[in-house]
C-alpha positions as CSV (number, residue, x, y, z in Angstrom):
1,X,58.7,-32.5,46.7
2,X,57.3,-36.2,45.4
3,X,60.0,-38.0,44.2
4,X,57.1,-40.4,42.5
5,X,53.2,-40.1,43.1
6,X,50.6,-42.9,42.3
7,X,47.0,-41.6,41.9
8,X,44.5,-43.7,43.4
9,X,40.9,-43.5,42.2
10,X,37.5,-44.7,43.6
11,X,34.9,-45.3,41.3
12,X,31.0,-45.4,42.3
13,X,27.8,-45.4,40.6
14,X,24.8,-43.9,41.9
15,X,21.3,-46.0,42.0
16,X,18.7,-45.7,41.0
17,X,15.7,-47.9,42.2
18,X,12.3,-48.4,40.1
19,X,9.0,-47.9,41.6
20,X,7.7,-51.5,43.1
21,X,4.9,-53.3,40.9
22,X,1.8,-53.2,42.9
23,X,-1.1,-55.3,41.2
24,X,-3.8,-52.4,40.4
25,X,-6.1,-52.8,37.7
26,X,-5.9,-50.9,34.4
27,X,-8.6,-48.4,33.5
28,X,-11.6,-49.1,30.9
29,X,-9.9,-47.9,28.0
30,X,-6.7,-49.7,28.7
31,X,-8.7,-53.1,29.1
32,X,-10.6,-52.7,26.1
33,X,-7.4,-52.3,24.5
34,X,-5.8,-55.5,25.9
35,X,-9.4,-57.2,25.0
36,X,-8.3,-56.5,21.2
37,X,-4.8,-57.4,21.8
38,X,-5.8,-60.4,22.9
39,X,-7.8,-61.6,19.9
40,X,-4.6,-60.3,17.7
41,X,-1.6,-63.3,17.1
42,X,1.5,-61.4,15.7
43,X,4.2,-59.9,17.6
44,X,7.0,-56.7,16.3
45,X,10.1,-56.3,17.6
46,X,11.5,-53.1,16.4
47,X,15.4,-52.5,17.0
48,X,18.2,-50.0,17.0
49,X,20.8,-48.7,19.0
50,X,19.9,-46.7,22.0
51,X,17.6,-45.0,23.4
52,X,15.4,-42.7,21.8
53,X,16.0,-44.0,18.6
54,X,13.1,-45.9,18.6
55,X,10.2,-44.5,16.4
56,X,7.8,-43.8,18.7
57,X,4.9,-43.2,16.5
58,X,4.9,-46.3,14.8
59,X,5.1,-48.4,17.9
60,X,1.9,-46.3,19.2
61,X,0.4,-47.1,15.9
62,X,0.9,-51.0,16.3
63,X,0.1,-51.1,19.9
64,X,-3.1,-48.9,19.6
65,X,-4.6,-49.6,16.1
66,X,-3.1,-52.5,15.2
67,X,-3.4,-54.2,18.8
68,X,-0.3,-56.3,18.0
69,X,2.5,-57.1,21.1
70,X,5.4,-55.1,20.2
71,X,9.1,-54.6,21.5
72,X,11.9,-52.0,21.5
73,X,15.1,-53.6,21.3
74,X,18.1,-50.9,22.2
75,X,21.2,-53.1,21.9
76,X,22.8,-50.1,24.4
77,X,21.4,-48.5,27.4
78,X,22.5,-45.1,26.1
79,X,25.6,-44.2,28.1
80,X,27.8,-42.8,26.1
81,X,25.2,-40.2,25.5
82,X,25.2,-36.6,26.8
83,X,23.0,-35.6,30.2
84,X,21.4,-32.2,30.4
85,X,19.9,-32.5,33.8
86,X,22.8,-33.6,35.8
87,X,27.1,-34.8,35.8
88,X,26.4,-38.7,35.7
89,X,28.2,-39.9,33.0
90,X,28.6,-44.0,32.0
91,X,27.2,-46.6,34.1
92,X,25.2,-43.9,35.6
93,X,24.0,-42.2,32.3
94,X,22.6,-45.5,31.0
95,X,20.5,-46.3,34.5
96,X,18.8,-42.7,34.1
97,X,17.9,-43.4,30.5
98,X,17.0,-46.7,31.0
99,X,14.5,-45.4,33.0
100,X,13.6,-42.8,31.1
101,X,12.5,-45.5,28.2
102,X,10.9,-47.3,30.7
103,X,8.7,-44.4,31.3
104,X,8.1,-43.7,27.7
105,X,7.2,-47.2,27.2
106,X,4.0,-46.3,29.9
107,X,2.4,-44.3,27.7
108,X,2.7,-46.0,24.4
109,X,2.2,-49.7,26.0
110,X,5.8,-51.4,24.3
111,X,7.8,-53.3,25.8
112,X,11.3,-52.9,26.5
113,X,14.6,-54.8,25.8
114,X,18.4,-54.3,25.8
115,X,21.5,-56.4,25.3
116,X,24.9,-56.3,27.4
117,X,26.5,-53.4,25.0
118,X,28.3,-50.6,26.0
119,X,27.4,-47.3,24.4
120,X,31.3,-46.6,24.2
121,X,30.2,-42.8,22.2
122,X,30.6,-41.7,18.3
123,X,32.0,-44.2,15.5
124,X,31.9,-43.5,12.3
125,X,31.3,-47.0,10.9
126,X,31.2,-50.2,11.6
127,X,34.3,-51.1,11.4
128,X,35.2,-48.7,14.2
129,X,31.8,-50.3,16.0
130,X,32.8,-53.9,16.0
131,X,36.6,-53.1,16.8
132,X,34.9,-52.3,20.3
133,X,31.7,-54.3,20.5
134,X,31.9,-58.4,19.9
135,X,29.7,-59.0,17.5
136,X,29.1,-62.9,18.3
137,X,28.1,-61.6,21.9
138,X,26.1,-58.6,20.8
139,X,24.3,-61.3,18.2
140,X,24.1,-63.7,21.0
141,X,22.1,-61.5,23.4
142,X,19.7,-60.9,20.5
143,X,19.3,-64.2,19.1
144,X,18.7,-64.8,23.3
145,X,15.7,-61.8,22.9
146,X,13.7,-62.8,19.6
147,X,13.4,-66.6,20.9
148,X,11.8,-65.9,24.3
149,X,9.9,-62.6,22.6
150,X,9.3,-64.6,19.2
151,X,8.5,-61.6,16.8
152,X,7.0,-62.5,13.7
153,X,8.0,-59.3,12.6
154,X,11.4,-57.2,13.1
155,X,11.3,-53.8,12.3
156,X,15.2,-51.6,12.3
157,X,15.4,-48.2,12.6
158,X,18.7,-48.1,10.7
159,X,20.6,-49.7,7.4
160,X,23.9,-51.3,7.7
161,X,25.5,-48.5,5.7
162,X,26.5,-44.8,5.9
163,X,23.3,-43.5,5.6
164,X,22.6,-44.7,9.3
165,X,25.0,-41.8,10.2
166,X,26.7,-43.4,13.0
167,X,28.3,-46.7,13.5
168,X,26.7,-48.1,16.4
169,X,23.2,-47.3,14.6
170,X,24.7,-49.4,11.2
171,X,26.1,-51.6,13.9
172,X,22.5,-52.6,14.7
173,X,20.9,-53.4,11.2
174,X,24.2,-55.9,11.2
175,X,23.8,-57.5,14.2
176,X,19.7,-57.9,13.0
177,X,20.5,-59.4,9.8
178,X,22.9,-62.2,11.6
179,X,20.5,-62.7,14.8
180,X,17.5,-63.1,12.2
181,X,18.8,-66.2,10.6
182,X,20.7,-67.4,13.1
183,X,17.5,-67.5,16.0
184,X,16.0,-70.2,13.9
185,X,19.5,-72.3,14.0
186,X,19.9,-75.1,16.4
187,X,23.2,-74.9,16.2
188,X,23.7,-71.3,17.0
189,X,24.0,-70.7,20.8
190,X,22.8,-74.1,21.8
191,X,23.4,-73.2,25.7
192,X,19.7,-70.9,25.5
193,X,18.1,-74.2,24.1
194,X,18.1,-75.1,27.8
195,X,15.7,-72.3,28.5
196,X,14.0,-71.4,24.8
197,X,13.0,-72.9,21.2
198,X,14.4,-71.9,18.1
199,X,12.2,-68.9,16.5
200,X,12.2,-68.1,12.8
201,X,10.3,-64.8,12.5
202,X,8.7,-64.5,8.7
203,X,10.8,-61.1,7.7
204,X,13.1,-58.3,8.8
205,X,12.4,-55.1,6.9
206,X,13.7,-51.7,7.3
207,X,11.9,-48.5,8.4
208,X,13.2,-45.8,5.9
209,X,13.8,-42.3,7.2
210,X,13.8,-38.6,6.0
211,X,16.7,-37.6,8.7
212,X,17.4,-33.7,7.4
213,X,19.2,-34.0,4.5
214,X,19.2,-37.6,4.0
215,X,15.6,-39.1,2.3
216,X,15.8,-43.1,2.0
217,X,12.1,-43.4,1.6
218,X,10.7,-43.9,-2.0
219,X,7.7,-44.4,-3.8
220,X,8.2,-48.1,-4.2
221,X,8.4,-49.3,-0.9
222,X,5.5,-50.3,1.3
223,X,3.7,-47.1,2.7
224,X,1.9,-47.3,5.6
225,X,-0.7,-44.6,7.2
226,X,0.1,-44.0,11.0
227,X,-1.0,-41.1,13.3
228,X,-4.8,-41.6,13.2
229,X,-6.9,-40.2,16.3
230,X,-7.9,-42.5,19.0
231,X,-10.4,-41.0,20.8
232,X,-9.7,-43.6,24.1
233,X,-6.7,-41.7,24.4
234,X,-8.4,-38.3,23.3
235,X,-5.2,-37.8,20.8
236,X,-3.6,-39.3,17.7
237,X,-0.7,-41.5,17.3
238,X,1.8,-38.5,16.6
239,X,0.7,-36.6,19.4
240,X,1.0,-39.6,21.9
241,X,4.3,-40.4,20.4
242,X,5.8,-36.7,21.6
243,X,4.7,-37.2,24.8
244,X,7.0,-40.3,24.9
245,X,9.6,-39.4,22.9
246,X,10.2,-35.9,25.8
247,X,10.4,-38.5,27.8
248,X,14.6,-38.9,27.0
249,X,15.1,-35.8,29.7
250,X,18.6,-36.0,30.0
251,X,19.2,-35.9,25.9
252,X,17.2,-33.0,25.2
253,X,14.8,-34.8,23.1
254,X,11.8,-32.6,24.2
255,X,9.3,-33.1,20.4
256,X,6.2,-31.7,19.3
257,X,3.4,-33.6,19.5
258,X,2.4,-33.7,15.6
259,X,-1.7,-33.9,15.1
260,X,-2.7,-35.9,11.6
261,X,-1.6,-38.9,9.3
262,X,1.7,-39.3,7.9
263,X,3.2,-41.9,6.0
264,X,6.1,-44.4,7.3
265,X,8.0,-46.1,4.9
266,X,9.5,-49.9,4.9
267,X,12.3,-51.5,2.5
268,X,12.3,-55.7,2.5
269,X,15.7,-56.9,4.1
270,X,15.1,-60.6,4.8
271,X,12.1,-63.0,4.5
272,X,8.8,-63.1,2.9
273,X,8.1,-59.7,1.4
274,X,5.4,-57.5,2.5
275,X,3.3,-55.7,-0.6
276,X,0.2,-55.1,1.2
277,X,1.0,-54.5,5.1
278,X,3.7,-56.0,7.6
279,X,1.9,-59.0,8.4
280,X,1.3,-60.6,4.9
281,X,0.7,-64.4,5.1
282,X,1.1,-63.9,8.8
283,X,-1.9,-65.3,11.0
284,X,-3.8,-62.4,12.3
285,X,-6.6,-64.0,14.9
286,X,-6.9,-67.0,16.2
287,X,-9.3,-68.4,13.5
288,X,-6.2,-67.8,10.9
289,X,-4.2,-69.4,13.2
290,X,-6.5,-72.9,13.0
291,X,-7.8,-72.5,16.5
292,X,-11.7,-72.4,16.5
293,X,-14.0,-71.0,19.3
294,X,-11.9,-67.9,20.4
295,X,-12.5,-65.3,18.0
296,X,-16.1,-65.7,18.6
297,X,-15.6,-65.5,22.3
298,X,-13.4,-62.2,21.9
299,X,-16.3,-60.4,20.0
300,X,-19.0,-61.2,22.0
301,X,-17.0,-59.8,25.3
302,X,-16.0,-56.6,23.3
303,X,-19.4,-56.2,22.1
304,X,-20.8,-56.6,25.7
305,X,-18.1,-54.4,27.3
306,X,-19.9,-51.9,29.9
307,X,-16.9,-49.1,30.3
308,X,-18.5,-48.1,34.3
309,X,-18.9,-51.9,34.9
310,X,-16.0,-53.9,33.5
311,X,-16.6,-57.1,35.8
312,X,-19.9,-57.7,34.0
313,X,-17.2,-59.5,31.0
314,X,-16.1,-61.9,33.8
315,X,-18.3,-64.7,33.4
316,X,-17.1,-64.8,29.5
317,X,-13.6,-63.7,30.6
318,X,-13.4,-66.6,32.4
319,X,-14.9,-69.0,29.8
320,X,-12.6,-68.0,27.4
321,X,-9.4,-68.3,30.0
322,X,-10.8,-72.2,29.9
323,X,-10.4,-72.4,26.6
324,X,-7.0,-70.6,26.3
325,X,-6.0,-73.1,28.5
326,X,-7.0,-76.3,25.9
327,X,-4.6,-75.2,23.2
328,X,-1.8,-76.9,22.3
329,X,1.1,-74.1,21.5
330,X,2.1,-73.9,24.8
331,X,4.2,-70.6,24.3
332,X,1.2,-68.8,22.5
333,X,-1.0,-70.4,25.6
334,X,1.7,-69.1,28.3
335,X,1.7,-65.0,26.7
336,X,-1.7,-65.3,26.0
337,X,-2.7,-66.5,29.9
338,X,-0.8,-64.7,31.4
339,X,-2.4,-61.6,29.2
340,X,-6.1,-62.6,30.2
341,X,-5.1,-63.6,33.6
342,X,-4.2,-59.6,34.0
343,X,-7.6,-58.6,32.0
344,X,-9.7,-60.8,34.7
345,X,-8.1,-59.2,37.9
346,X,-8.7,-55.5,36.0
347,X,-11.9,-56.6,35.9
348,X,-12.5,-57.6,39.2
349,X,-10.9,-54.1,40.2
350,X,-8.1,-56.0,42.3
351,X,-5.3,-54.1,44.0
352,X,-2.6,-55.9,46.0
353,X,0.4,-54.4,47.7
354,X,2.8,-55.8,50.5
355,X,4.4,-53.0,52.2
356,X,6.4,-51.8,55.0
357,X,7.3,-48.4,56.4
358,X,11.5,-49.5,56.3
359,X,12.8,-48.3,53.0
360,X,15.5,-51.0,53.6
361,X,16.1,-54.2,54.7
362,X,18.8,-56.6,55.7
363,X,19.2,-60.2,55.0
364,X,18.2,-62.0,57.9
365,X,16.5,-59.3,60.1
366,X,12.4,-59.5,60.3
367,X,10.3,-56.7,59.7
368,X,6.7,-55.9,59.9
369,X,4.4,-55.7,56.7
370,X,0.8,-54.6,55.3
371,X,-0.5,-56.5,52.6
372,X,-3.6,-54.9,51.3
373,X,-6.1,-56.4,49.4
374,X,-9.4,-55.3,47.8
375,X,-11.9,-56.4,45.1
376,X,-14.7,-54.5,43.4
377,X,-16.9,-57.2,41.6
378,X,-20.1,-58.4,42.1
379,X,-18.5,-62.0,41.4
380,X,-16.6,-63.7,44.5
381,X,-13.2,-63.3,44.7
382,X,-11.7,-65.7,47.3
383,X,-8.2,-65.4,48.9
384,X,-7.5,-69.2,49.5
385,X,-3.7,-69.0,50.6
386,X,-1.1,-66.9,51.2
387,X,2.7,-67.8,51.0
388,X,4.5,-65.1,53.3
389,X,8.0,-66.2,52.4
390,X,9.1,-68.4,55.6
391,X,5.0,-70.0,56.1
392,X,2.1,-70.6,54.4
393,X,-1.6,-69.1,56.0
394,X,-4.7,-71.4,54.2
395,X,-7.8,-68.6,54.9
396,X,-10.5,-69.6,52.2
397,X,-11.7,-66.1,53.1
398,X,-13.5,-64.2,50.4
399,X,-12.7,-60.6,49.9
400,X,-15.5,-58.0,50.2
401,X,-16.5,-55.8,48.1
402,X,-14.8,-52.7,47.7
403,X,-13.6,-53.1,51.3
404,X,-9.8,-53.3,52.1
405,X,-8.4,-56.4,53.7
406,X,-5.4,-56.1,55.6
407,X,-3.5,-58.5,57.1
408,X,-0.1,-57.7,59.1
409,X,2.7,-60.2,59.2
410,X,6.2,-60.1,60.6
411,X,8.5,-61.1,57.5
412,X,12.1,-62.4,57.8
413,X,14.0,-61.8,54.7
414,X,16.1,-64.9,53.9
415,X,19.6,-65.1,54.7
416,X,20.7,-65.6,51.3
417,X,18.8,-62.9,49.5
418,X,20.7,-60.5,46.9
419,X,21.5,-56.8,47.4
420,X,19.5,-55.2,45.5
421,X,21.2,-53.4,42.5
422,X,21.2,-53.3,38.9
423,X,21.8,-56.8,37.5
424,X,24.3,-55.5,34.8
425,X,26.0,-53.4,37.2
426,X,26.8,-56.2,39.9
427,X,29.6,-57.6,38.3
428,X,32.7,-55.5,36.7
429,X,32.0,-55.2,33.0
430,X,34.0,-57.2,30.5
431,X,35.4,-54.7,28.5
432,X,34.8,-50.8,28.1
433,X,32.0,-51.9,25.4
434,X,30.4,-55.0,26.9
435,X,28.4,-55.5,30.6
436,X,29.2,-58.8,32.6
437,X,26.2,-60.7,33.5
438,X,26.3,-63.7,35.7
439,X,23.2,-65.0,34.5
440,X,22.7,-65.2,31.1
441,X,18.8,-65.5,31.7
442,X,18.8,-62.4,32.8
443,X,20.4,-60.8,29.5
444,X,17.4,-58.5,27.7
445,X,15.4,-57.5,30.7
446,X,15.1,-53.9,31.3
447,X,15.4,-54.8,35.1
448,X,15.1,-57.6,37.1
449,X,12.1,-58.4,38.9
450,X,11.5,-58.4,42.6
451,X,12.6,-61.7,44.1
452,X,10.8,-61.2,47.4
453,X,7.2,-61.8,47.0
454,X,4.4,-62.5,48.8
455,X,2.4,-65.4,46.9
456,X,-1.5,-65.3,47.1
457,X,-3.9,-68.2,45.9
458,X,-6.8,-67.2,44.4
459,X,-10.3,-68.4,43.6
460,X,-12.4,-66.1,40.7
461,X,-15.8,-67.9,40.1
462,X,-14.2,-71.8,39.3
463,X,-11.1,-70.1,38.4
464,X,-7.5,-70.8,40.3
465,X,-5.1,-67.6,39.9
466,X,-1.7,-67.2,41.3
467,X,-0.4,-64.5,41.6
468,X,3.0,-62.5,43.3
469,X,3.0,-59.1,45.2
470,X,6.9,-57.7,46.1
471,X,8.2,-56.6,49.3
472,X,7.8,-52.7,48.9
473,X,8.4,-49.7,50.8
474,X,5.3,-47.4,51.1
475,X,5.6,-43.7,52.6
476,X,3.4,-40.6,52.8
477,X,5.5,-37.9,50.7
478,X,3.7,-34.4,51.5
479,X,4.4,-33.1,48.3
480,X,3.8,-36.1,45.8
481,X,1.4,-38.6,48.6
482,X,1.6,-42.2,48.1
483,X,4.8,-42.8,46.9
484,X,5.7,-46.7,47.1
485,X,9.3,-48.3,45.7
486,X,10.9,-51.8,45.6
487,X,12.3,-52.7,48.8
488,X,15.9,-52.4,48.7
489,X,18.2,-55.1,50.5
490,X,21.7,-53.6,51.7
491,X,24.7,-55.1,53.1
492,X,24.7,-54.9,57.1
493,X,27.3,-52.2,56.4
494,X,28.0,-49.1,53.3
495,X,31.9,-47.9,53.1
496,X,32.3,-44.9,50.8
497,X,35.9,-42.5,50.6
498,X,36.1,-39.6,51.5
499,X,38.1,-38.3,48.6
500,X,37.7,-39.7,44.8
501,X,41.5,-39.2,44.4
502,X,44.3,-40.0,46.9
503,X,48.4,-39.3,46.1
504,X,50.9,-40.2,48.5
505,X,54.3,-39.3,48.8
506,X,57.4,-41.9,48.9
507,X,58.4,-43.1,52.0
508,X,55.4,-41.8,53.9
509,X,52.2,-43.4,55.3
510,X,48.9,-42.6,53.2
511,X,45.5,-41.5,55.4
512,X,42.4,-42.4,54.2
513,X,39.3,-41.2,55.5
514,X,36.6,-43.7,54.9
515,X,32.7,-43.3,55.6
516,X,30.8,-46.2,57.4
517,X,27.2,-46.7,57.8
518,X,26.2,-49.4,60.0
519,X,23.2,-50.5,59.1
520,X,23.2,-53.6,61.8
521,X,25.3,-53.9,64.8
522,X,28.8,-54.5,63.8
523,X,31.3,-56.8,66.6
524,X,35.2,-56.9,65.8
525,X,35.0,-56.7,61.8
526,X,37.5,-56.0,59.1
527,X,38.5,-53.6,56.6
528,X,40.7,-54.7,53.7
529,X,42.6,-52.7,51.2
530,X,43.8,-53.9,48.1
531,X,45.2,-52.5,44.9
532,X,44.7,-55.8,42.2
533,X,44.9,-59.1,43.8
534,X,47.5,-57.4,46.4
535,X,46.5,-57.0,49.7
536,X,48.3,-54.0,51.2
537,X,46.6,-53.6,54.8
538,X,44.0,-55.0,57.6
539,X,42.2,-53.8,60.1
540,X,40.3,-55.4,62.4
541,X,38.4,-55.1,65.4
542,X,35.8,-52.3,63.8
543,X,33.2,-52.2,66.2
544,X,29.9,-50.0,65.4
545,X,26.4,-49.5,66.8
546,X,23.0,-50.3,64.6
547,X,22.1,-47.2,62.3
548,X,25.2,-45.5,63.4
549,X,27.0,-43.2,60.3
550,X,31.2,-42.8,61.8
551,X,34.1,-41.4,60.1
552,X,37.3,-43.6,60.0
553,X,41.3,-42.7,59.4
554,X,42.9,-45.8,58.3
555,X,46.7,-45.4,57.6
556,X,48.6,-47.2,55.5
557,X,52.5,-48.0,55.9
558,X,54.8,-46.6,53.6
559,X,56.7,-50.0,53.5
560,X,53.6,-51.6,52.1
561,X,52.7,-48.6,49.3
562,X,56.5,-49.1,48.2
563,X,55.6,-52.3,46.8
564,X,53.4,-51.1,44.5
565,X,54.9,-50.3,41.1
566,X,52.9,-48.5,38.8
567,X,52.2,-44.8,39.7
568,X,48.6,-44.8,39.2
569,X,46.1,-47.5,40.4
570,X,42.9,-48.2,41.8
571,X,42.4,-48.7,45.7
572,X,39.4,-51.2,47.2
573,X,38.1,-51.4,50.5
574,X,36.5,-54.9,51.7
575,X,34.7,-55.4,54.8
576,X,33.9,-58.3,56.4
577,X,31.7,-57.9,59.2
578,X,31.6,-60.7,62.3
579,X,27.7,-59.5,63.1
580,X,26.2,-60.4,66.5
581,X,22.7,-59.3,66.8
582,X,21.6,-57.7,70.5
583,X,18.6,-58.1,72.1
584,X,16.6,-55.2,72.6
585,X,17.9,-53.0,75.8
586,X,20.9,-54.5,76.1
587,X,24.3,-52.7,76.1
């Protein structure tokens, strides 16, 4: 019988890992679309509280008939939410539906933001809300959004009062109202003046609702039409926006998609007030903007656009990327560069992909990689360098057309490069409500980008382009073909328990079974278990062969488990390897 027990408990999370971003270039419809974007000055940042609270047809509408840049900010990643298609729950939750908006913002072209809160599950106001979330870092992280994003108009989902029928969705019109003045202050959060400018958008309004029983829409509020049909996407707006919105899987939020007009509703919060459409008094084109010589530009190359033969707008692509380059806004300049610069190589019909046939990698080990280039244009496009990491190649070697280029190249990945995992995820979180992030430049991104890239220099007509390909992992699948994802760097060795939960008995050793994959030849390492900051047992001399998977006993002494007061904790295992590298054939 145990005179005492302690429970011990592991806790994991499982990974998931985004698709790599090969350069390929958009269809005819899709540039077209950017084409009119381009010409368009105003940005909307619409935000609320987690996924799939987002109104999906209106940010279809401003993408596709209003060609305006528009966000989704969801201050949570959703994972206190429920999950239909599997047991994750938490940390794991909020990866799946973080993904999940990622692929609903595919189809209706938004982009997408978060901040470091926790969706801790139901509160009832917010009260109850800000008892668990800090509001000064939750306001922080959004302040930290609108000045690199720099909407000119925010959009919430939700009031700050009952109506929004659940805390965390009050919680957000709260935290808007505060982040809306206080991006514009130089005095609030003057550490992200190191990497941004103050941004003043011109209002915050709020989109009213009919939710059930609840109606806050009225007749005196500005009404606007959405839904229309676009016949480049061969539906309307309401139709596209249920394809995105049965995107959220793993809630259940499988929607019709809705043919015809409808009217969305908006109530003034802060700023100028709209009576004719969102962006009253707001600069709409360049010309509005007091920038002369673009508008004009834009026109002619949509009027000329030949939908089978996009590269035939290069000549005035690239006359108006010259002239992008002359203004003086240099943040407008830097979105709106980077926006023609991916219009150009569309054009051209570019693809790009470094790959390897290793789905993972370790730091410091070489492997071998394809990068694959091709270009379909009648106008020269010329690879002048290409930075493989560790050495630079200068080719001045001009890619045929429509004929892949490939060029193989042993790669070492540095010594110093990160595992690859979620950047919120890396460090414990703060709280039960708030994610740790080391870097704070980080906060907002969906996910981080690759940071192993090949770098290729190139030439289109007079033009200079630079541009970054990641280190991917490319595979034949027979069931879904090509199937190509980031490469993933892991530690030279994984340890996993056997068991989630351990109990021991007093005054008797405690076996635990641990699982270790050697992923690179492992000489006289260590395993460490603690429980807090105490250490309660070593082992070295672990010795495994590369690629090798071996089950492990490790037992720990009674005399140190006594020591250990409380009756339930939670066990860690460190491992610290001493790696010698063999050369091939030797023993």
């Amino acid at each position: 019988m145990f005179k005492s027990v302690f429970l011990v408990i592991i806790l994991g999370f499982i990974v998931f890992f985004s698709s790599a971003q090969q350069i390929r270039p958009a269809k005819s419809a899709e540039i077209y679309r950017e084409l009119k974007t381009l010409k368009h000055i105003p940005k909307v940042l619409y935000l609320a509280a987690h996924p799939d609270d987002e109104n999906t047809g209106l940010l279809s509408w401003l993408i596709n008939e209003q060609n305006v840049e528009t966000g989704y900010l969801s201050l949570t990643r959703g994972d206190g939410g429920q999950n239909l298609l599997g047991t994750e729950q938490g940390a794991a939750l909020g990866l799946i539906r973080t993904h999940e908006l990622l692929e609903a913002r595919k189809l209706d072209g938004a982009q997408q933001f978060f901040t470091r809160a926790i969706d801790f599950g139901f509160s009832k106001n917010t009260n109850d809300t800000f008892k668990q979330w800090d509001a000064d870092s939750i306001t922080a992280d959004v302040v930290w959004v609108i000045r690199k994003f720099r909407p000119d108009v925010i959009i919430c989902r939700f009031p700050p009062t009952a109506a929004a029928g659940h805390g965390q969705h009050a919680a957000s019109a709260v935290v808007a109202e505060k982040a809306f003045a206080a991006a514009a202050d130089k005095n609030m959060f003057p550490n992200q003046l190191k990497y941004v400018e103050v941004w003043q958008p011109k209002r915050l309004v709020w989109n009213t609702f009919r939710f059930g029983s609840t109606n806050t829409t009225a007749e005196n509020q500005l009404k606007v039409t959405v839904g229309q049909y676009d016949a480049q996407l061969g539906m309307g707006y309401g139709e596209l926006a249920g394809l995105s919105r049965s995107l959220h899987k793993s809630q259940g939020a499988g929607t019709q998609s809705v043919a015809g007009v409808r009217t969305e509703y908006f109530s003034p919060v802060l700023g100028g007030p709209a009576k004719e459409s969102l962006f009253d008094k707001i600069p709409i084109n360049w010309s509005e903007k007091g920038i002369d010589n673009i508008d004009e530009l834009i026109d002619i190359i949509l009027l000329s656009f030949d939908y089978n033969h996009p590269d035939k707008s290069l000549h005035g692509l690239l006359m108006l990327r010259k002239r992008i380059a002359e203004i003086q806004d240099k943040n407008l300049k830097k979105d709106k560069l980077a926006a023609i610069d991916r219009i150009i190589l569309s054009c051209t019909g570019f693809m790009g992909e470094v790959v390897t046939n290793q789905a993972e990698a370790i730091a410091g080990n070489s492997y071998n990689f394809r990068l694959n280039l091709i270009s379909r244009s009648s106008t020269p496009v010329v690879l002048e360098q290409i930075n493989w990491i560790n050495q630079t190649d200068n080719l001045n070697r001009r890619i045929a057309g429509d004929s892949l280029m490939t060029i193989e190249r042993k790669i070492q990945i540095p010594a110093n490069a990160t595992l690859t995992e979620p950047y919120w995820l890396e460090k414990p979180a703060k709280n039960a409500a708030t994610f740790s992030v080391a870097n704070d430049t980080l906060i907002g991104f969906a996910e981080t980008e690759s940071a192993l890239n090949v770098s290729l220099s190139l030439k289109i007509g007079t033009e200079k382009f630079n541009i970054k390909l990641p280190l991917s992992f490319k595979k034949l699948d027979p069931v879904k073909g090509d199937v190509v994802e980031q490469l993933r760097i892991v530690p030279a060795m994984d340890l996993s328990f056997a068991e989630p939960v351990y109990f021991a008995k007093d005054k008797e050793d405690l076996k635990i079974t641990l699982r270790l994959k050697a992923n690179k030849y492992i000489n006289y390492g260590k395993v460490t278990f603690k429980i807090g900051s105490a250490i309660i047992a070593n082992f070295t001399g672990i010795n495994l062969q590369e690629n090798t998977i071996t089950i492990k006993d490790f037992i720990i002494p009674a005399n140190e488990l006594s020591k250990i007061k409380t009756n339930q904790n939670k066990l860690e295992v460190f491992f610290l390897p001493r790696i010698t590298i063999l050369s091939k054939g030797r023993c």
